[in-house]
Backbone as numpy.savetxt, mean C-alpha at the origin, in Angstrom:
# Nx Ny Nz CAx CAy CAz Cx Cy Cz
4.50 -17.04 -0.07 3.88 -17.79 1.00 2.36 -17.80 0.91
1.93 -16.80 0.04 0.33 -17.08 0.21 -0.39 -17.92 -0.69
-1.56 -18.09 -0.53 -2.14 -19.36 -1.13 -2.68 -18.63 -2.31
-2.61 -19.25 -3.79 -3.28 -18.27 -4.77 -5.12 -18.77 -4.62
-5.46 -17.46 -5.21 -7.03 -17.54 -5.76 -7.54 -18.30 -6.75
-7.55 -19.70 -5.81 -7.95 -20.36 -7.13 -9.48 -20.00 -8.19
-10.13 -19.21 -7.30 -11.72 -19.06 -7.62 -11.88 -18.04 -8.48
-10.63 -17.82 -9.11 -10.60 -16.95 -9.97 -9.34 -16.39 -10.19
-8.00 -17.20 -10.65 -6.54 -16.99 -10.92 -6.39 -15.54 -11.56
-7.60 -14.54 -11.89 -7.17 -13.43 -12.91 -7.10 -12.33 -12.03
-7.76 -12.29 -10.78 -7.88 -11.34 -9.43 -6.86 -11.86 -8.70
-6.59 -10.61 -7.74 -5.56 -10.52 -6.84 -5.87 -11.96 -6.17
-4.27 -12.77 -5.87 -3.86 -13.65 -5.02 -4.23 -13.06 -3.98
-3.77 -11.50 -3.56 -3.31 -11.43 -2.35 -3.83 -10.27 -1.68
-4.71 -10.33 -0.61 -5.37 -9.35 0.02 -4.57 -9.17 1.17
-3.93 -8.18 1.87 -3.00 -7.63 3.57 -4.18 -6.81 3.83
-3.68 -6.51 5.29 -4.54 -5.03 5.88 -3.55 -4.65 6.50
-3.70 -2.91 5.72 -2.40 -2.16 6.31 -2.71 -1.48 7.69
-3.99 -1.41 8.04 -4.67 -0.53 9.44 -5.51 -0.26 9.35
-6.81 0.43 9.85 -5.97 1.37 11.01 -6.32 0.07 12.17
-5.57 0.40 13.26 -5.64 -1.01 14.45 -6.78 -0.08 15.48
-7.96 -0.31 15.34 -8.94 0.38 16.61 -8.05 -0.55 17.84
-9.03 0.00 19.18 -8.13 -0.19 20.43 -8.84 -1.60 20.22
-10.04 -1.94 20.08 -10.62 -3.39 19.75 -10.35 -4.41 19.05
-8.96 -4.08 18.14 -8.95 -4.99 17.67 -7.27 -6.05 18.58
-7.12 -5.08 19.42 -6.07 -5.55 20.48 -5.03 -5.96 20.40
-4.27 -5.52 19.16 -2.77 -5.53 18.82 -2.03 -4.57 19.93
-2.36 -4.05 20.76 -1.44 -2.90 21.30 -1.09 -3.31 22.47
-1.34 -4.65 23.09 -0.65 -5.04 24.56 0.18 -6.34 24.15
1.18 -5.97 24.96 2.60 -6.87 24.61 2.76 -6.15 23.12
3.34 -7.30 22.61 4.67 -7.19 21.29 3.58 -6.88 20.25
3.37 -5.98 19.91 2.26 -5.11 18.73 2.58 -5.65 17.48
3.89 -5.87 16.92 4.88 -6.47 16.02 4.04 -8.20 15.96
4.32 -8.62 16.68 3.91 -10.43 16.76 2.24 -10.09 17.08
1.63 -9.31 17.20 0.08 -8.82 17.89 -1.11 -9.30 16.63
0.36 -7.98 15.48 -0.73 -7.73 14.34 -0.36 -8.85 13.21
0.71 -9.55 13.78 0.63 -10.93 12.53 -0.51 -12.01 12.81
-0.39 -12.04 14.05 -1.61 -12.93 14.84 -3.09 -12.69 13.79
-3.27 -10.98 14.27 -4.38 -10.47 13.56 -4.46 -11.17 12.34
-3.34 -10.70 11.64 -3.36 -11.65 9.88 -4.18 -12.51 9.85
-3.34 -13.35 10.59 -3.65 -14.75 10.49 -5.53 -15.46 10.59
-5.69 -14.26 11.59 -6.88 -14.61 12.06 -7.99 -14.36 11.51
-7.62 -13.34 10.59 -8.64 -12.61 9.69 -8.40 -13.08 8.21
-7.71 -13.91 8.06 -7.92 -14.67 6.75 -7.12 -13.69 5.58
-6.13 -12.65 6.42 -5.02 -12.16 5.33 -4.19 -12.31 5.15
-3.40 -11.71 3.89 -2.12 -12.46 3.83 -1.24 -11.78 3.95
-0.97 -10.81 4.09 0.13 -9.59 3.82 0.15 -8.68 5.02
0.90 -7.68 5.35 0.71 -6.16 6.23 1.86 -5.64 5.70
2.31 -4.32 6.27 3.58 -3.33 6.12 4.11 -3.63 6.92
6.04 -3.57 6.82 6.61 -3.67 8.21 7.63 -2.81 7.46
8.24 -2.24 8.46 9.90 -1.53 8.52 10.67 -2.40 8.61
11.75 -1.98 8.19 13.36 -2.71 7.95 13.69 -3.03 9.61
13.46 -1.51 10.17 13.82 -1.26 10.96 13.17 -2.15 12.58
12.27 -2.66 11.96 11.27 -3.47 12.96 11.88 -4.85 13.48
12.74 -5.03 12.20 13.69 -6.22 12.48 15.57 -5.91 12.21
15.92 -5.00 12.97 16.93 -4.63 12.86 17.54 -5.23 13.82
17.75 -6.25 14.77 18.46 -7.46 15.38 18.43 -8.58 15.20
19.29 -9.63 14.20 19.06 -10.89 14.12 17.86 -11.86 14.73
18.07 -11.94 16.12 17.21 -12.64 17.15 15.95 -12.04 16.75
15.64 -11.00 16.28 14.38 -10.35 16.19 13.61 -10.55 14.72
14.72 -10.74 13.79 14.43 -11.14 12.62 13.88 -12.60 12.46
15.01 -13.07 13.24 14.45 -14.64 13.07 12.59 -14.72 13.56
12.43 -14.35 15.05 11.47 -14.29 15.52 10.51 -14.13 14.53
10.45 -13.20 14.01 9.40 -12.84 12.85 9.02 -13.26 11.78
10.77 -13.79 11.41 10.56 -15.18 9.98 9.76 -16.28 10.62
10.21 -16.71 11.81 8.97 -17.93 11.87 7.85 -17.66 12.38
7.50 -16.84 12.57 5.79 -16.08 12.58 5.43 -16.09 11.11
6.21 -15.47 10.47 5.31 -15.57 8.89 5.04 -16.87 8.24
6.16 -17.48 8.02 6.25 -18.54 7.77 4.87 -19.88 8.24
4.74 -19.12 10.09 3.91 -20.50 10.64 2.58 -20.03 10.00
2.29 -18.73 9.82 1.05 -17.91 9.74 1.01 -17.40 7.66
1.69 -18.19 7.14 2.29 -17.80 5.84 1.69 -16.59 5.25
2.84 -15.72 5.51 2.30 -14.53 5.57 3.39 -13.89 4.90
3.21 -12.52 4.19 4.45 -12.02 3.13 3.79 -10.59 3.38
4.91 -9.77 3.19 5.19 -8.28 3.70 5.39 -7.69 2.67
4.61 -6.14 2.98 5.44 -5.00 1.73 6.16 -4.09 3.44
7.36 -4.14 1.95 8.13 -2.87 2.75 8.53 -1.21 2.26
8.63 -0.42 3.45 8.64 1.04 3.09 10.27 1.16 2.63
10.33 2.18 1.42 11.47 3.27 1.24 11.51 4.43 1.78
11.58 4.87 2.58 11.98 6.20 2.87 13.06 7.00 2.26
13.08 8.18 1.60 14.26 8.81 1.61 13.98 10.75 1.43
14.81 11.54 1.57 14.77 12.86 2.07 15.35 13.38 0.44
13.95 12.69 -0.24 14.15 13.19 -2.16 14.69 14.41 -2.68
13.76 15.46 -1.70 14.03 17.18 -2.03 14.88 17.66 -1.20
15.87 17.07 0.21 16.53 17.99 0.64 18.09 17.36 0.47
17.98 16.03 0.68 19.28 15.48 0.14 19.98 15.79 -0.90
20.80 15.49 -1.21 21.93 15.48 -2.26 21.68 14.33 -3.15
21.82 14.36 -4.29 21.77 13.16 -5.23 22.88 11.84 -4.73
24.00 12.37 -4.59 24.73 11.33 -4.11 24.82 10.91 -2.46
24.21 11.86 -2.16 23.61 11.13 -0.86 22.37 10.68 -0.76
21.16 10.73 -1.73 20.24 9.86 -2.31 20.39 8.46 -2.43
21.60 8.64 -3.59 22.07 7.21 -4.26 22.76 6.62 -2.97
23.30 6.79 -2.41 24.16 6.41 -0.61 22.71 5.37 -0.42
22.19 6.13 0.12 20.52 6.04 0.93 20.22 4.68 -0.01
19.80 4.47 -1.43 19.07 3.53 -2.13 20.28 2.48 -1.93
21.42 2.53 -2.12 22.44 0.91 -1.76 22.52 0.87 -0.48
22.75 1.35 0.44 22.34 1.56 2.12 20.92 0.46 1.84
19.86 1.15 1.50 18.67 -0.01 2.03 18.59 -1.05 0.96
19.29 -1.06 -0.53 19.05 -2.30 -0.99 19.53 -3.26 -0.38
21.22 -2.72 -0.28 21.94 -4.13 1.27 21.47 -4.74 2.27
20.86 -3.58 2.65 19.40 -4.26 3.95 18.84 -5.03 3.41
18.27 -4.53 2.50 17.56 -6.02 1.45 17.63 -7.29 1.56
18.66 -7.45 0.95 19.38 -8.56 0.79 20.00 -9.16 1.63
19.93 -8.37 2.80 20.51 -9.27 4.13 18.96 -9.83 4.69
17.70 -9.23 4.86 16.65 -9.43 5.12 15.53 -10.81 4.47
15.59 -10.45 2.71 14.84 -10.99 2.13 14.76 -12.31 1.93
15.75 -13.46 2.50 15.52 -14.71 2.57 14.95 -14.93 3.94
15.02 -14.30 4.70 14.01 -14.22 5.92 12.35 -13.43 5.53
12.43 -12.70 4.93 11.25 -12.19 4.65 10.48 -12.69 3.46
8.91 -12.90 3.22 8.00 -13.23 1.81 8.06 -11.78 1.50
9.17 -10.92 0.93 8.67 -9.60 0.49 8.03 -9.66 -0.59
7.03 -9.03 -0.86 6.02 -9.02 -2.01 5.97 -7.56 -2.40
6.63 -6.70 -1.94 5.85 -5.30 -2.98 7.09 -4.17 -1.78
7.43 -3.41 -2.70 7.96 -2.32 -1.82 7.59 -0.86 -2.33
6.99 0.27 -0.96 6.29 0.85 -1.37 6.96 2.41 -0.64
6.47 3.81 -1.52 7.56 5.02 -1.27 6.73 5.72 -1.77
6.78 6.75 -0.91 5.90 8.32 -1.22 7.08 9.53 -0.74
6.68 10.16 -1.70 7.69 11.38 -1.92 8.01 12.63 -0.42
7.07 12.47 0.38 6.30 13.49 1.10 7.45 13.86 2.13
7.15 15.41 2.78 5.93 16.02 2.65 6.10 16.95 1.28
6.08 17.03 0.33 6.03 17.97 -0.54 5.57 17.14 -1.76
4.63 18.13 -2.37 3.62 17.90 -3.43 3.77 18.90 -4.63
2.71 18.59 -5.25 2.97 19.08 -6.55 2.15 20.72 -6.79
1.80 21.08 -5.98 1.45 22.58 -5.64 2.47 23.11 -4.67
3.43 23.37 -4.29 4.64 23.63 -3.85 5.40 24.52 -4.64
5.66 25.97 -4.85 6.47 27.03 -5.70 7.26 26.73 -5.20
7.99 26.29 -4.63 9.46 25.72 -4.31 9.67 24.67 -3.34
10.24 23.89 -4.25 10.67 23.39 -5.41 9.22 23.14 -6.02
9.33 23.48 -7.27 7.89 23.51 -8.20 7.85 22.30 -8.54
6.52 21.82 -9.35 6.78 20.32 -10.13 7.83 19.68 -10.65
8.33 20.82 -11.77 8.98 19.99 -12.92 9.99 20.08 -11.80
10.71 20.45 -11.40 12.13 19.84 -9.95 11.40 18.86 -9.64
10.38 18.67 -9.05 10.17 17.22 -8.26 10.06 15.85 -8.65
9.85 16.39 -10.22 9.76 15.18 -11.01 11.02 14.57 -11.32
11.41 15.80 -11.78 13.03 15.22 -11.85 13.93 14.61 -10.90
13.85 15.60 -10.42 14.49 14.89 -8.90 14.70 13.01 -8.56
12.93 12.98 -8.62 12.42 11.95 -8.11 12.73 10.82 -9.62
13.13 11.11 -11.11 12.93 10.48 -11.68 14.36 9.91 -11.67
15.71 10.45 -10.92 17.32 10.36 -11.13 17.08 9.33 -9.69
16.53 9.90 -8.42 16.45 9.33 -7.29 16.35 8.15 -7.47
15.19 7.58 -8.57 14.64 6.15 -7.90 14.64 5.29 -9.00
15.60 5.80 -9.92 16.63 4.97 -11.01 17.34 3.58 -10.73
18.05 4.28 -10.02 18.86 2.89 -9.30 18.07 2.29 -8.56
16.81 2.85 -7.77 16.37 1.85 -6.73 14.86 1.12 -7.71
14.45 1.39 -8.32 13.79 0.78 -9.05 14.43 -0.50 -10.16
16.04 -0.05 -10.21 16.53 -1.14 -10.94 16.89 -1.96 -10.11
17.65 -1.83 -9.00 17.61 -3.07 -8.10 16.38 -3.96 -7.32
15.18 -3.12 -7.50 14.12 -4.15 -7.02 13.53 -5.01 -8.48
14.31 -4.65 -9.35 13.56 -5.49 -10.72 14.80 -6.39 -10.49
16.08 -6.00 -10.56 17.18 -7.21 -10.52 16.59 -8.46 -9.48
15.77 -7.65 -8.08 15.24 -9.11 -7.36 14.18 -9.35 -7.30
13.49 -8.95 -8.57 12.11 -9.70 -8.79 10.86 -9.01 -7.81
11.15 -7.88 -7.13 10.22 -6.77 -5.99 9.54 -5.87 -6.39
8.18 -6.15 -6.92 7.82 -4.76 -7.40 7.58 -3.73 -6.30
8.10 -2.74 -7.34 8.45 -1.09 -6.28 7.18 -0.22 -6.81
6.58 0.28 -5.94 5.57 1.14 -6.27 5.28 2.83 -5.50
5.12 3.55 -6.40 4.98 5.09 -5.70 3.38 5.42 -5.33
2.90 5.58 -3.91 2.13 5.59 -3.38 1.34 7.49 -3.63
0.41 7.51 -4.29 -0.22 8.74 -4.40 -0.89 9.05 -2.54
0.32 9.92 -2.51 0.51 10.02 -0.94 -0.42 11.55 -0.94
-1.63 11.87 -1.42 -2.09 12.82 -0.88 -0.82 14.17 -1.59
-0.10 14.08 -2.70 0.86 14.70 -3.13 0.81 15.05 -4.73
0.58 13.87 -5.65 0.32 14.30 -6.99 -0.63 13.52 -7.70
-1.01 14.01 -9.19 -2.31 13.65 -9.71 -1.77 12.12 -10.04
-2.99 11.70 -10.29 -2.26 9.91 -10.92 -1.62 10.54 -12.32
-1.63 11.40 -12.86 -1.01 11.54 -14.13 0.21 11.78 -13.78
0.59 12.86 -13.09 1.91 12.91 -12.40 2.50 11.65 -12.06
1.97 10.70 -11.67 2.74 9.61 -11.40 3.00 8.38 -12.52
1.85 8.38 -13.61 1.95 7.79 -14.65 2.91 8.42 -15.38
2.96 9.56 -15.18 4.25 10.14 -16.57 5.93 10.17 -15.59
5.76 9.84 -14.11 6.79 9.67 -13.76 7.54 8.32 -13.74
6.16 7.54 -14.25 6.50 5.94 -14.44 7.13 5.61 -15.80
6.85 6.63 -16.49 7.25 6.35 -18.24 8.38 6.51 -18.32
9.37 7.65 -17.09 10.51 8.28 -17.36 11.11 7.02 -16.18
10.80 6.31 -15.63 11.75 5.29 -14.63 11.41 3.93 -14.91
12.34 3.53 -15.72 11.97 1.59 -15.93 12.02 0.89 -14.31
10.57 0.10 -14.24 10.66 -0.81 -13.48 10.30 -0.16 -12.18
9.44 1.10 -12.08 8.56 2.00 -11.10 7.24 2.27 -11.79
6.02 1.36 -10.57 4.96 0.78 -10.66 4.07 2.05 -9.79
2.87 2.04 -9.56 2.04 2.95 -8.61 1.27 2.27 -7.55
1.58 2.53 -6.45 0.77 1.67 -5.81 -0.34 2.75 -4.96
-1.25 2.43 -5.35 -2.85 3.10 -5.60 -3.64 3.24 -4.67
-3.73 4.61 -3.15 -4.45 4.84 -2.15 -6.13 5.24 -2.63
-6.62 4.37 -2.90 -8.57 4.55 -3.01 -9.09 5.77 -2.63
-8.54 5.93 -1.40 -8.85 7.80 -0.69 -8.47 9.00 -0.71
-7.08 8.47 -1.75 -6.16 9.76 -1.36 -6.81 10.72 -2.65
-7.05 10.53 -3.53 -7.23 11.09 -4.97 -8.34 12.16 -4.58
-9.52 12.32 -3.97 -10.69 13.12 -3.77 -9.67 13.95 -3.43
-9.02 13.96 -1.99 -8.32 15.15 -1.15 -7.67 16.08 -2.20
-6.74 15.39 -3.69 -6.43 16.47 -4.08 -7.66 17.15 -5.06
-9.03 16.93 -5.40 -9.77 16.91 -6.31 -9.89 16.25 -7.63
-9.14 14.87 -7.42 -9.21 13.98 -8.66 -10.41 13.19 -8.23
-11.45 12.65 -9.43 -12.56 11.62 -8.76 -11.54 10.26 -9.20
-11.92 9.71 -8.12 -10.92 8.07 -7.75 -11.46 7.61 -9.12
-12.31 7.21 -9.89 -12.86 6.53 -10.81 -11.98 6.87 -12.19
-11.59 7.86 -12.09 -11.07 8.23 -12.94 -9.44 8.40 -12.91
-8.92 8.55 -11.50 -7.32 8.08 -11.09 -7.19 6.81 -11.26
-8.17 5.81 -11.12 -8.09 4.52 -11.28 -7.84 4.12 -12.70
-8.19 5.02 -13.61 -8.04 4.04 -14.79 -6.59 4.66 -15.11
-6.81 5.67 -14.92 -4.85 6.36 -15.34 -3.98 5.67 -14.48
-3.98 4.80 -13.54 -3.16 4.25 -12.52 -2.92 2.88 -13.04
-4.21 2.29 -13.66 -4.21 0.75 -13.68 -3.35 0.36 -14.13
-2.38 0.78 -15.55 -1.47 0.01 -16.43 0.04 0.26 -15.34
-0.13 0.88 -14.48 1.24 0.93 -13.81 1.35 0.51 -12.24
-0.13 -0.26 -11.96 -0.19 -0.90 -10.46 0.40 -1.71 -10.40
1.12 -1.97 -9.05 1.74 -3.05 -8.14 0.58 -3.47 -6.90
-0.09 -2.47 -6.82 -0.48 -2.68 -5.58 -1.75 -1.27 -5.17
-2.46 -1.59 -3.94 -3.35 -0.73 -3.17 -3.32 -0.96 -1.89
-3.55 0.46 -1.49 -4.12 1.00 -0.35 -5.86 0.73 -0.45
-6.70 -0.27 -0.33 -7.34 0.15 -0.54 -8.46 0.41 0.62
-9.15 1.43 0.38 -9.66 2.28 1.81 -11.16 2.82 1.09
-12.28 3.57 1.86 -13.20 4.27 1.04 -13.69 5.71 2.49
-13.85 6.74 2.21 -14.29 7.19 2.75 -15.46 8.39 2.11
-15.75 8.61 2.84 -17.41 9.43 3.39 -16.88 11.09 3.28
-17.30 12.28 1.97 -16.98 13.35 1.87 -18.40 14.20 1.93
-17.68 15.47 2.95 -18.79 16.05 3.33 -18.39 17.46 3.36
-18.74 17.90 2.14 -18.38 19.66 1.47 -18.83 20.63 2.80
-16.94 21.65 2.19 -18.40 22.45 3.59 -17.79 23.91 2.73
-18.85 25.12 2.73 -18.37 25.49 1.57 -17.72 26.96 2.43
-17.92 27.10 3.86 -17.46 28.34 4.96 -16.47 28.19 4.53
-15.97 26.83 4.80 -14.30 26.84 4.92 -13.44 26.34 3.49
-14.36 26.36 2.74 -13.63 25.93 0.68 -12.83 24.32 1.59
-13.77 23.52 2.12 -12.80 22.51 2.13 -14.06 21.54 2.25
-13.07 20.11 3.03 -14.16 19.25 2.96 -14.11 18.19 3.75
-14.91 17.47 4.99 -14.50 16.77 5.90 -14.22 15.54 5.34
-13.49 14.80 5.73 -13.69 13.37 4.99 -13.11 12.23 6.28
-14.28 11.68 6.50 -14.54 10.69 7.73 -14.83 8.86 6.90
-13.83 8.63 7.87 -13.82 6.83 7.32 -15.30 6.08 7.37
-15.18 5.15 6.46 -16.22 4.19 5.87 -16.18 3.15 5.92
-16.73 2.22 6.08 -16.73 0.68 5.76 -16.77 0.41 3.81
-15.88 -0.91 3.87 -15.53 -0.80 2.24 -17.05 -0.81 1.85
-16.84 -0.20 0.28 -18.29 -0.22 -0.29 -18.92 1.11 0.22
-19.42 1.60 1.41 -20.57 1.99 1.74 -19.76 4.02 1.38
-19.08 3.81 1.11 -18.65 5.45 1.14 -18.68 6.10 0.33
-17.92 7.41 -0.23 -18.01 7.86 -1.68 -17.04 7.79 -2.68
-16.26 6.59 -2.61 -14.71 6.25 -3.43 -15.20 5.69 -4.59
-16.80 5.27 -4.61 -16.95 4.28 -5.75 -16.20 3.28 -6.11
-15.85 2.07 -4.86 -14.92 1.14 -4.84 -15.21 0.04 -5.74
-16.72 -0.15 -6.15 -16.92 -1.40 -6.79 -16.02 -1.55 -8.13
-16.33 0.40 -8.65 -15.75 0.69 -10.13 -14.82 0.90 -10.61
-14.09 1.69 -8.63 -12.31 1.46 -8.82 -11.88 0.43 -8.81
-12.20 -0.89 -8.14 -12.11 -1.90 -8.35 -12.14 -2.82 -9.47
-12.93 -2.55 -10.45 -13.22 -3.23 -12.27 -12.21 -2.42 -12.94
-12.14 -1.54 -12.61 -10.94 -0.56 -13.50 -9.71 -1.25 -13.30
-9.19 -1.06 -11.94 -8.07 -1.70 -11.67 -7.39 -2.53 -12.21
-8.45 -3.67 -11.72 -8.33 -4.94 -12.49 -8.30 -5.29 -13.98
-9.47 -4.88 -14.77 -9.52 -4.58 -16.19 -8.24 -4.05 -16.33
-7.20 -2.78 -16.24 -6.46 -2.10 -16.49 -4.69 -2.54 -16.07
-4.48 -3.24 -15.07 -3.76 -3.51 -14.84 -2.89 -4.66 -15.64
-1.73 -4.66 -15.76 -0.67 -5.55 -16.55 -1.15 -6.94 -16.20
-1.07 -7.13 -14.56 -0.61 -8.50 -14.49 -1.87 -8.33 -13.28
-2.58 -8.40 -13.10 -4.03 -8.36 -11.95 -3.58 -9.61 -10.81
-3.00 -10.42 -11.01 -3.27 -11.62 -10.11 -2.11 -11.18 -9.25
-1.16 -10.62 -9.80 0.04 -10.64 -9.01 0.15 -8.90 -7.91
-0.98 -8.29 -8.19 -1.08 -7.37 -7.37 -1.17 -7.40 -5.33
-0.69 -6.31 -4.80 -0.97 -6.60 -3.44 -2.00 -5.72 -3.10
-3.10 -6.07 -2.88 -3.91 -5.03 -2.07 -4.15 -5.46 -0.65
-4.29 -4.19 -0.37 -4.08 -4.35 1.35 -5.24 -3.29 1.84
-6.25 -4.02 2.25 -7.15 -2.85 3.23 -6.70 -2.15 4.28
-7.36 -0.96 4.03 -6.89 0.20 5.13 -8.22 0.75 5.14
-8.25 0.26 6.40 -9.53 0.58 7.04 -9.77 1.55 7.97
-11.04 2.48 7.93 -11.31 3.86 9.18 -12.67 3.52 9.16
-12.57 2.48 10.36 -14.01 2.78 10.33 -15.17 4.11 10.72
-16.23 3.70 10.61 -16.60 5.53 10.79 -16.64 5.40 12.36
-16.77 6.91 12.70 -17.28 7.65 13.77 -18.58 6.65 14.60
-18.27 6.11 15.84 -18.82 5.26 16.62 -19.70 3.95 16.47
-18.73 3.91 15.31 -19.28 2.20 14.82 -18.49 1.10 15.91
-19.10 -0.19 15.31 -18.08 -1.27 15.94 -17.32 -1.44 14.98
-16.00 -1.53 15.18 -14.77 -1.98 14.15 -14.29 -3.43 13.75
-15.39 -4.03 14.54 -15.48 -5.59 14.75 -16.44 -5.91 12.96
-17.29 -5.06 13.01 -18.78 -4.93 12.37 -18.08 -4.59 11.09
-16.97 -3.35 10.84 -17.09 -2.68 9.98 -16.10 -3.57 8.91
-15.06 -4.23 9.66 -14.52 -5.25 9.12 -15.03 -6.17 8.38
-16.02 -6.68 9.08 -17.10 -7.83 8.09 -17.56 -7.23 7.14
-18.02 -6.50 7.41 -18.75 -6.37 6.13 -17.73 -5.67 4.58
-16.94 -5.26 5.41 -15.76 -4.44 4.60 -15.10 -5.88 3.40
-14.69 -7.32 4.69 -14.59 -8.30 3.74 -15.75 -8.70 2.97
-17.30 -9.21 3.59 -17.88 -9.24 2.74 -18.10 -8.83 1.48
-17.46 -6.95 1.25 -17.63 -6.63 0.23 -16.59 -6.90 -0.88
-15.41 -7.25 -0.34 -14.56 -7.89 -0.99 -14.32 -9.11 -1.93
-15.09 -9.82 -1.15 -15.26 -11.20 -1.30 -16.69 -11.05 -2.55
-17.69 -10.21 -2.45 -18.30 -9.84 -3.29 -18.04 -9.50 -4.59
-17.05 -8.43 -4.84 -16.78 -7.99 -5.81 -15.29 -8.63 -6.76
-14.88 -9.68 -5.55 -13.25 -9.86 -6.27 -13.43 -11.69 -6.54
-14.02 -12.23 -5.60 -14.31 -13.95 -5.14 -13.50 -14.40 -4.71
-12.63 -13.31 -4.24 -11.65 -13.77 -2.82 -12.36 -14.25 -2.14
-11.50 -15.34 -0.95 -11.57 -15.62 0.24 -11.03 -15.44 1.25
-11.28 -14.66 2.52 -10.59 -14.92 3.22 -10.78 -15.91 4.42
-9.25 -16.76 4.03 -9.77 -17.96 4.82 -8.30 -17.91 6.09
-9.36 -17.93 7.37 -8.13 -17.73 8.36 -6.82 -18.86 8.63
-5.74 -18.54 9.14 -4.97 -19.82 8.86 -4.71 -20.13 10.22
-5.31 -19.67 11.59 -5.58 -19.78 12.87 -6.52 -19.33 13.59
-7.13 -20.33 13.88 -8.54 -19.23 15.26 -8.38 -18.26 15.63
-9.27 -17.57 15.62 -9.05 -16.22 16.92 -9.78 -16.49 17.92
């Protein structure tokens, strides 16, 4: 449903915003669901996240297909599943359980990207240690990575604040048809510099989180605050994760990135947005062009 980039067919078609919703930006009275497609629309994006579960009544589904549709708008959706405590065959249950959903959903839905993080458990965890989690996760998402290639969905594993991008590149080598879809912020938290997760990520993106924030060492506590940014202005080095990406990635045009935005500490979120697209539109020659007034 979205309109491609003509101003440059080799960059992402497709820019969403996954959040965060300040109280200003006024999705939260009445139907929050129909609130934040509005938002889409209005802000000249094309994409957001939704749950299965968001449209789990016909009447409610429909509702939403012709919201996207009027507002042409296309969705990534979440996998959830309970990787480390489940059972393998109650894993595999779980992945035909939601592919069926799928497929009852997806002619109502523009799905564009489906996206899954392992959590809460990471790769510093003595039990279950790495090599279990890898494995685990590499039998788990076998089948469900082959059924989103049977319908044409790229599936991507979200560096959820859990493992290095190498961890996830070498978990991509061991699962045909499982992509990475690439949080801008998350990589500092474990001590990877993003500039450098970015290029180990690029050949296996579907997609981004993309976000930047503001790190501020503190050395009492061996840790480190990290407070949201407007795109560009923080310490993610977005311009360069951004050339990497792109340079690095298989298929660049067909990627989903989706801003996720924090703005900082007592800004306007009105403000931080603009300029957040401005910087977008700077570095990629996207447009975002709204497809209804606000």
């Amino acid at each position: 449903m979205h309109t491609p980039n003509t101003l440059n067919p080799k960059t992402p078609a497709l820019w969403g915003y996954a959040g965060v919703f300040p109280g200003e930006f006024r999705i939260w009275d009445g139907d929050e669901l129909l609130n934040k497609l509005r938002f889409m629309a209005e802000q000249g994006f094309g994409c957001t996240g939704l749950g299965l579960k968001q449209v789990g009544e016909p009447a409610r589904l429909q509702q939403v297909s012709d919201t996207l549709r009027k507002y042409h708008l296309s969705v990534s959706l979440h996998f959830h599943a309970s990787f480390f405590t489940a059972t393998l065959e109650e894993l595999r249950t779980q992945v035909a359980d939601y592919l069926a959903r799928l497929d009852e959903v997806r002619g109502a839905l523009d799905v564009a990207l489906i996206a899954l993080n392992a959590g809460p458990f990471h790769r510093f965890m003595r039990e279950p240690n790495l090599a279990f989690q890898m494995d685990r996760l590499a039998l788990a998402l076998q089948p469900l990575a082959a059924g989103c290639a049977e319908r044409g969905i790229p599936l991507g594993i979200e560096n959820h604040i859990d493992y290095f991008a190498t961890d996830l590149a070498a978990l991509c080598d061991r699962v045909p048809g499982l992509g990475i879809f690439f949080d801008t912020g998350n990589s500092p938290l474990l001590g990877e510099k993003p500039l450098d997760a970015a290029r180990v990520v690029a050949p296996y993106l579907v997609g981004t989180h993309f976000k930047d924030l503001c790190v501020i060492p503190d050395e009492n506590t061996l840790s480190s605050l990290n407070i949201g940014a407007t795109l560009g202005e923080g310490d993610m080095d977005l311009e360069n994760v951004y050339q990497a990406l792109i340079e690095g990635a298989a298929h660049p045009e067909k990627l989903v990135m989706q801003i996720e935005l924090i703005p900082p500490p007592d800004s306007d979120p009105w403000e931080s947005l603009r300029r957040s697209k401005d910087f977008i539109e700077r570095i990629s020659g996207h447009r975002f062009l709204a497809s209804i007034e606000s």
